[in-house]
MMTF fields as JSON, N, C-alpha, C and O atoms, coordinates in Angstrom:
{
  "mmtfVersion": "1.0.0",
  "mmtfProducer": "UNKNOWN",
  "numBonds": 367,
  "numAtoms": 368,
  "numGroups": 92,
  "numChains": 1,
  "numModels": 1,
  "chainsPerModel": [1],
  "groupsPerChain": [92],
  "chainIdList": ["A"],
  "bondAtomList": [4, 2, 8, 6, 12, 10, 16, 14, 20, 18, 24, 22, 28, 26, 32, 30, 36, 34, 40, 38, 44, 42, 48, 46, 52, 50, 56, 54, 60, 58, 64, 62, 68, 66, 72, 70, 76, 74, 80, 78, 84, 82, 88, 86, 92, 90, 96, 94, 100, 98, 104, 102, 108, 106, 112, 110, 116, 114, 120, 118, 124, 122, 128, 126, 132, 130, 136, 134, 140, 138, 144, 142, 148, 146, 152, 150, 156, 154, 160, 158, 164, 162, 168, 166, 172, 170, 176, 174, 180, 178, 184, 182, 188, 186, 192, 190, 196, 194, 200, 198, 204, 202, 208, 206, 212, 210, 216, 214, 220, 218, 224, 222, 228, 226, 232, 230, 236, 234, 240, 238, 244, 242, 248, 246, 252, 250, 256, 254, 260, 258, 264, 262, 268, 266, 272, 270, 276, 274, 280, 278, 284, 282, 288, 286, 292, 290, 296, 294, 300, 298, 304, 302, 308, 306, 312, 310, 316, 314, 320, 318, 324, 322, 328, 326, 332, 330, 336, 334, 340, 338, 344, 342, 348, 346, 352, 350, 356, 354, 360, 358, 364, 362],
  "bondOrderList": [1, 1, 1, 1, 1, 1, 1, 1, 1, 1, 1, 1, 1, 1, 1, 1, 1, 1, 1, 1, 1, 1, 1, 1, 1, 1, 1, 1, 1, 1, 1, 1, 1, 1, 1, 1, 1, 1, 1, 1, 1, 1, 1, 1, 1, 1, 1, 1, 1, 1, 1, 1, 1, 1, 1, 1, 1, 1, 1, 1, 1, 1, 1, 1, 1, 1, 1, 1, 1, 1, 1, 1, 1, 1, 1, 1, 1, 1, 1, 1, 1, 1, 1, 1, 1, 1, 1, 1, 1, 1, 1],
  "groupList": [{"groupName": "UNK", "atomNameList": ["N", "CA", "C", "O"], "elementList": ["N", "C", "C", "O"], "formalChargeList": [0, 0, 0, 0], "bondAtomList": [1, 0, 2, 1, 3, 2], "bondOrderList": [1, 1, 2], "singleLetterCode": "X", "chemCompType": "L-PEPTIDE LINKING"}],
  "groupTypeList": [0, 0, 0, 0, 0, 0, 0, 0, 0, 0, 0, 0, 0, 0, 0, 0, 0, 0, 0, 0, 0, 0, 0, 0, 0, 0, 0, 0, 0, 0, 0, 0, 0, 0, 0, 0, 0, 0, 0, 0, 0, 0, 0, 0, 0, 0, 0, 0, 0, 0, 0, 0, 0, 0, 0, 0, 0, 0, 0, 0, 0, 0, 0, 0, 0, 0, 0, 0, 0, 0, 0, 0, 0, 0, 0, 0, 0, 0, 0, 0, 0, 0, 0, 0, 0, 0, 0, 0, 0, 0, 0, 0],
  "groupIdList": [1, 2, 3, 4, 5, 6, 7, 8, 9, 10, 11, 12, 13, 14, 15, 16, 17, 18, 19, 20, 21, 22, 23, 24, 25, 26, 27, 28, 29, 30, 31, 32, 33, 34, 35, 36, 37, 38, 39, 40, 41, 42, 43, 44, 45, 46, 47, 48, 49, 50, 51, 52, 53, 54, 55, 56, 57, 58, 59, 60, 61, 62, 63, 64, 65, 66, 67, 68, 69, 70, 71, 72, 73, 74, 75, 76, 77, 78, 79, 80, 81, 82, 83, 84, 85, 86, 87, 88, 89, 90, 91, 92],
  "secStructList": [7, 7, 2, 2, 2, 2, 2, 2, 2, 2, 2, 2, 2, 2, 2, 2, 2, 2, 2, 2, 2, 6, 7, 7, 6, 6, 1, 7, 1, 1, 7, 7, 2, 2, 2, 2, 2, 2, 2, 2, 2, 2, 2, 2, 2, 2, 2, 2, 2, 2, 2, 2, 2, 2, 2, 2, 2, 2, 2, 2, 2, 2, 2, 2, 2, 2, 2, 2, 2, 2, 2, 2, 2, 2, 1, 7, 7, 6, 6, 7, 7, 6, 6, 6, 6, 6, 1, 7, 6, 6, 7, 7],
  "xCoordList": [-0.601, 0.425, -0.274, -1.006, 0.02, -0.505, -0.051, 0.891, -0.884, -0.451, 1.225, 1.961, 1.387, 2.649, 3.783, 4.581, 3.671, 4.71, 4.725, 5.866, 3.923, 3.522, 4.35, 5.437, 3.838, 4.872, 6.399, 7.206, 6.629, 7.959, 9.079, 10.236, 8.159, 8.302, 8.746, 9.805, 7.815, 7.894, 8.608, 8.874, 8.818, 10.169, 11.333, 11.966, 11.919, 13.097, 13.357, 14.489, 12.249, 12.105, 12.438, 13.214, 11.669, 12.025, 13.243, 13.671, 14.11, 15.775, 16.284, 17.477, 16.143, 16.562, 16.305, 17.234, 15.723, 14.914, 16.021, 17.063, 15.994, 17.208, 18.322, 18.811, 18.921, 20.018, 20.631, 21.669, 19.736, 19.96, 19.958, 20.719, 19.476, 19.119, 20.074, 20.081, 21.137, 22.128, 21.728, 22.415, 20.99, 20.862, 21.032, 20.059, 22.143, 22.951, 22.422, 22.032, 22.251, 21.675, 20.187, 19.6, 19.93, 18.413, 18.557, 17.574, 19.821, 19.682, 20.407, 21.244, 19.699, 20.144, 21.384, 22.103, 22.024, 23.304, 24.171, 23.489, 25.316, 25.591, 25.496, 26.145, 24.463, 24.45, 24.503, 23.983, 25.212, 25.666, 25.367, 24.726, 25.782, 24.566, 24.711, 23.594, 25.479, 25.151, 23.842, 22.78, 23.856, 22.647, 20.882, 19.845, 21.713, 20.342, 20.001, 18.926, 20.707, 20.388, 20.051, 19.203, 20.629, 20.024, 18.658, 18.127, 18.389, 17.423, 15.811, 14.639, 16.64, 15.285, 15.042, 13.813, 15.493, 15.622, 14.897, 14.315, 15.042, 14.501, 13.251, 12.671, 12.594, 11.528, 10.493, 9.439, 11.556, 11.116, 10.357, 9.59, 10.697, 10.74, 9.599, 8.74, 9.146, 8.326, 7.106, 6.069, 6.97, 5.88, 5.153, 4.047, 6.322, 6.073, 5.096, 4.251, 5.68, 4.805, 4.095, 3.722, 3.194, 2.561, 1.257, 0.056, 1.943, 1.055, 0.753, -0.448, 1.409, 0.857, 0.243, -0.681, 0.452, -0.537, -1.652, -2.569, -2.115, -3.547, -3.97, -5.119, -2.985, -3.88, -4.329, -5.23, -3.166, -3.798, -4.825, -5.577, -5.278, -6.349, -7.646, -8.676, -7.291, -8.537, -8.639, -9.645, -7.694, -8.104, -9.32, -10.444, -8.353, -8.85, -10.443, -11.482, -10.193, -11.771, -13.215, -14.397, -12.139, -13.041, -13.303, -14.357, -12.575, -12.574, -13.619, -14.528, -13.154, -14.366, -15.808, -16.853, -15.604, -17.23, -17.711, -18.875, -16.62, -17.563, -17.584, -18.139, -16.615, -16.633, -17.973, -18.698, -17.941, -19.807, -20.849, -21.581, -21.063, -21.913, -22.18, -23.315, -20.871, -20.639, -21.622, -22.733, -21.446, -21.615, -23.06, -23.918, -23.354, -24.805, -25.188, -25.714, -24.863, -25.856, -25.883, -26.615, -24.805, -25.064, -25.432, -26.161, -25.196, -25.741, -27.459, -28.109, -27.86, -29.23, -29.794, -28.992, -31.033, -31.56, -31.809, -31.843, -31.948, -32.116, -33.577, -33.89, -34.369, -35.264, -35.567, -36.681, -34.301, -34.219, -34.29, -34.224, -34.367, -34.407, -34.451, -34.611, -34.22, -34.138, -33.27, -32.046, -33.99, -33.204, -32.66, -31.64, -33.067, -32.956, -31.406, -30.716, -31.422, -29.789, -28.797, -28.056, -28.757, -27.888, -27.886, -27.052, -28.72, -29.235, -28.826, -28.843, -28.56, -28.654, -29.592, -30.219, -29.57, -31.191, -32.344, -33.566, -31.173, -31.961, -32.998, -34.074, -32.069, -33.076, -33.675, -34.071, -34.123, -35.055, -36.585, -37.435],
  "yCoordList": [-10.514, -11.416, -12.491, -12.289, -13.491, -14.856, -14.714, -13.999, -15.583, -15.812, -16.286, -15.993, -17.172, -18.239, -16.995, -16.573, -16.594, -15.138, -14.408, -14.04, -14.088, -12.967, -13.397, -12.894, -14.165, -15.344, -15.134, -14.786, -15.528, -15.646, -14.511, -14.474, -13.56, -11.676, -11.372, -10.819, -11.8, -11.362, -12.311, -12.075, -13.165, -13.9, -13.34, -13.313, -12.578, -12.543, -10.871, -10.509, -10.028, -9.052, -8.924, -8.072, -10.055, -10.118, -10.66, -10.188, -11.958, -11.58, -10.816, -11.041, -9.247, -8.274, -7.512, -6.715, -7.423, -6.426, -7.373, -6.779, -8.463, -9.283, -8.826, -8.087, -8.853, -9.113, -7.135, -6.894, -5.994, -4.821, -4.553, -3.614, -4.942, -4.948, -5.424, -5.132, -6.545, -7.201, -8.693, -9.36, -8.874, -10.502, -11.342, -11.59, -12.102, -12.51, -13.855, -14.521, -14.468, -15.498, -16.009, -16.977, -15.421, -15.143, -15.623, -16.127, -15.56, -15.867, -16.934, -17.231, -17.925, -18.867, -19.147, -18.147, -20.349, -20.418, -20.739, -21.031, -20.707, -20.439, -19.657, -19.499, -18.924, -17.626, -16.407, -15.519, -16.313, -14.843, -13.658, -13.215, -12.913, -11.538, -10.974, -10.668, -10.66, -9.786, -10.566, -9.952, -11.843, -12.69, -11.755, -11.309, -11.962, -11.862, -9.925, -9.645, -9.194, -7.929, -7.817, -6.977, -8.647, -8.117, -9.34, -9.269, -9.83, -10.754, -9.754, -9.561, -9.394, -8.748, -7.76, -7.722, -6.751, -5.163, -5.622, -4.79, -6.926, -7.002, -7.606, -7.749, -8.137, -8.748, -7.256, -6.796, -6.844, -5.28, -3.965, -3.14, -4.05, -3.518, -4.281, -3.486, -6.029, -6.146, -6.245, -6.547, -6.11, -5.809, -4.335, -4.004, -3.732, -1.818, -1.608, -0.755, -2.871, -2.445, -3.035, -2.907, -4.209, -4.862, -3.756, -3.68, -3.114, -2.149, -1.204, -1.073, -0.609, 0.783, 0.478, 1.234, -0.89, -1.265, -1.346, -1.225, -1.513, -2.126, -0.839, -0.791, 0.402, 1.767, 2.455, 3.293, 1.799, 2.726, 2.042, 2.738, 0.441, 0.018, 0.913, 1.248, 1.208, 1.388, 3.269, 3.949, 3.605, 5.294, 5.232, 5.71, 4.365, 4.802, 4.266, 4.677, 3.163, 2.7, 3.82, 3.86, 4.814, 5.629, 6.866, 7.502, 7.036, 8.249, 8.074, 8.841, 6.7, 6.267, 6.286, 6.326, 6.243, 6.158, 7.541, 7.876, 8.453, 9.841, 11.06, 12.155, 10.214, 10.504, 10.626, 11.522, 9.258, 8.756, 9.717, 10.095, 10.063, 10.207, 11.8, 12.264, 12.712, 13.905, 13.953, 14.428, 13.629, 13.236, 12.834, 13.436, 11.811, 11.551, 13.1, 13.71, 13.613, 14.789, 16.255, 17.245, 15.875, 16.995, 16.683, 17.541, 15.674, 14.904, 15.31, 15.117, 15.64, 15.855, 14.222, 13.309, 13.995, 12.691, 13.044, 14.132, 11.556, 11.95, 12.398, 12.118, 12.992, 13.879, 14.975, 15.421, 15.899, 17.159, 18.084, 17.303, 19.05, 20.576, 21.46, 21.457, 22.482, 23.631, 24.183, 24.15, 24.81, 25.654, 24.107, 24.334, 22.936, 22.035, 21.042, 20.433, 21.289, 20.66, 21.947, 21.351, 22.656, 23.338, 23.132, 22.932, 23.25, 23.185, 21.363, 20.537, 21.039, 19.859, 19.801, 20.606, 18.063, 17.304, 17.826, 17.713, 18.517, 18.46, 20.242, 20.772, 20.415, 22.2, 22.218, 23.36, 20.98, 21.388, 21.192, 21.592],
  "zCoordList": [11.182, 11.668, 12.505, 13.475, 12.05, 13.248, 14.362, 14.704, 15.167, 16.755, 17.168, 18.11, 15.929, 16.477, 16.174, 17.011, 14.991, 14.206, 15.4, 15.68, 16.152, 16.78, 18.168, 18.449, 18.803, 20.333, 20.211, 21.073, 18.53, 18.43, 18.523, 18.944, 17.907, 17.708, 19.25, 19.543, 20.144, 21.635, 22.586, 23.764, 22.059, 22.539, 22.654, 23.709, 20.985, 20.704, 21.339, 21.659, 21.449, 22.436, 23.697, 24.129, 24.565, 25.619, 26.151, 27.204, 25.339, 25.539, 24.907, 25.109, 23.593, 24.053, 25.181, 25.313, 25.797, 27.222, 27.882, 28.16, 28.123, 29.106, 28.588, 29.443, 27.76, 27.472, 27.729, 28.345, 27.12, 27.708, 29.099, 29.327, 30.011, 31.094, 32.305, 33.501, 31.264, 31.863, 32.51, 33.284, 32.202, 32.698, 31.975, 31.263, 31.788, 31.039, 31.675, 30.715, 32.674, 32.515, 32.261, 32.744, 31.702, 30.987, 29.758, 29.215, 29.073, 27.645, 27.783, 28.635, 26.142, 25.839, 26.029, 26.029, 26.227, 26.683, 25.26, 24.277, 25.143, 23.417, 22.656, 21.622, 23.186, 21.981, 21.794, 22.469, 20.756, 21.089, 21.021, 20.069, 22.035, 22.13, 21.086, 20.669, 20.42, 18.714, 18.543, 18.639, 18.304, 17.496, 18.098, 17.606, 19.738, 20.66, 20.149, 19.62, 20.327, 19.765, 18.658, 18.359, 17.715, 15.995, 15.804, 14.696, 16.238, 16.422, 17.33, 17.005, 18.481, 18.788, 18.336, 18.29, 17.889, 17.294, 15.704, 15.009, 15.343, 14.245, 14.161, 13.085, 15.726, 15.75, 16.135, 15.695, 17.269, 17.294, 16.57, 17.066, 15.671, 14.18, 13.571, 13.192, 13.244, 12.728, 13.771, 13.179, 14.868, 16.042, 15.518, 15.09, 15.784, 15.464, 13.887, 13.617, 12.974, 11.701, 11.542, 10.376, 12.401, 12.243, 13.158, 12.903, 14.102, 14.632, 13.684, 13.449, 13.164, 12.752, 11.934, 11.631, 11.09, 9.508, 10.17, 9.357, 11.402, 11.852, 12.59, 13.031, 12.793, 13.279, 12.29, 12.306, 10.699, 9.495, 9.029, 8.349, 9.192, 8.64, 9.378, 8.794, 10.86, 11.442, 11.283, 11.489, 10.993, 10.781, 9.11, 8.952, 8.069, 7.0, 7.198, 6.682, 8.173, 8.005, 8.453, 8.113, 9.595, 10.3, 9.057, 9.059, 8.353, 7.758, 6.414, 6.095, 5.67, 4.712, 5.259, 4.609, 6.857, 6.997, 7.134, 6.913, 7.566, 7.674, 6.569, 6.472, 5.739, 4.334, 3.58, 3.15, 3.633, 3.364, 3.919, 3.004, 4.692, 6.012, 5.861, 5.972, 5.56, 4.903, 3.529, 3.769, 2.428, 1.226, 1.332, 0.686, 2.148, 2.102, 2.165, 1.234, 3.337, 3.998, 2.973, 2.98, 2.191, 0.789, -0.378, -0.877, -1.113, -2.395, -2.441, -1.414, -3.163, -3.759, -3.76, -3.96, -3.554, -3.569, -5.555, -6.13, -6.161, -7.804, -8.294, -9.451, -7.576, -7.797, -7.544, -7.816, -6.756, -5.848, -7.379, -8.329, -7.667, -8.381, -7.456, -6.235, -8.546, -7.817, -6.799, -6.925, -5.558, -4.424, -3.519, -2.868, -3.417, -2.975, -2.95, -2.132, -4.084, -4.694, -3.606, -2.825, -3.55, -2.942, -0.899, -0.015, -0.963, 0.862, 1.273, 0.36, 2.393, 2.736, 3.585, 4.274, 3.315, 3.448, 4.578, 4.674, 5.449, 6.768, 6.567, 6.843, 6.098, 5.894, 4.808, 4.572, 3.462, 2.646, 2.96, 2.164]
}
């Protein structure tokens, strides 16, 4: 999500937080609190998934690496035989 998407997201948040809170002169003048509740609850909502897409980018990233890292440490190098293929790298 961009910066400006992102400002605007936490705008419409923070006059819900006003507008629950009861400070009614906090919000725009004209408009109406249905707007201001389904407006922030829905900026709300895309904050929340803009987070979790970026905790699942960073789990899967952690897990591909020790995936790897696993795999290295058992894979046979392509000249291993024998008792070697079975043992990892560190005890042949």
């Amino acid at each position: 999500m961009d910066t400006r998407t992102k400002q605007k997201h936490l705008r419409a948040v923070r006059l819900l937080v006003h507008a629950l809170e009861g400070h009614r002169s906090s919000l725009p003048a004209g408009k109406p609190i249905c707007s201001v509740l389904s407006e922030g609850m829905a900026a709300a909502q895309a904050l929340g998934f803009d987070l979790m897409a970026g905790e699942a980018r960073a789990i899967s990233g952690r897990t591909v690496a020790v995936g790897r890292g696993v795999e290295a440490l058992f894979c046979p190098p392509a000249s291993a035989c024998g008792i070697e293929r079975s043992l990892p790298r560190g005890d042949a």
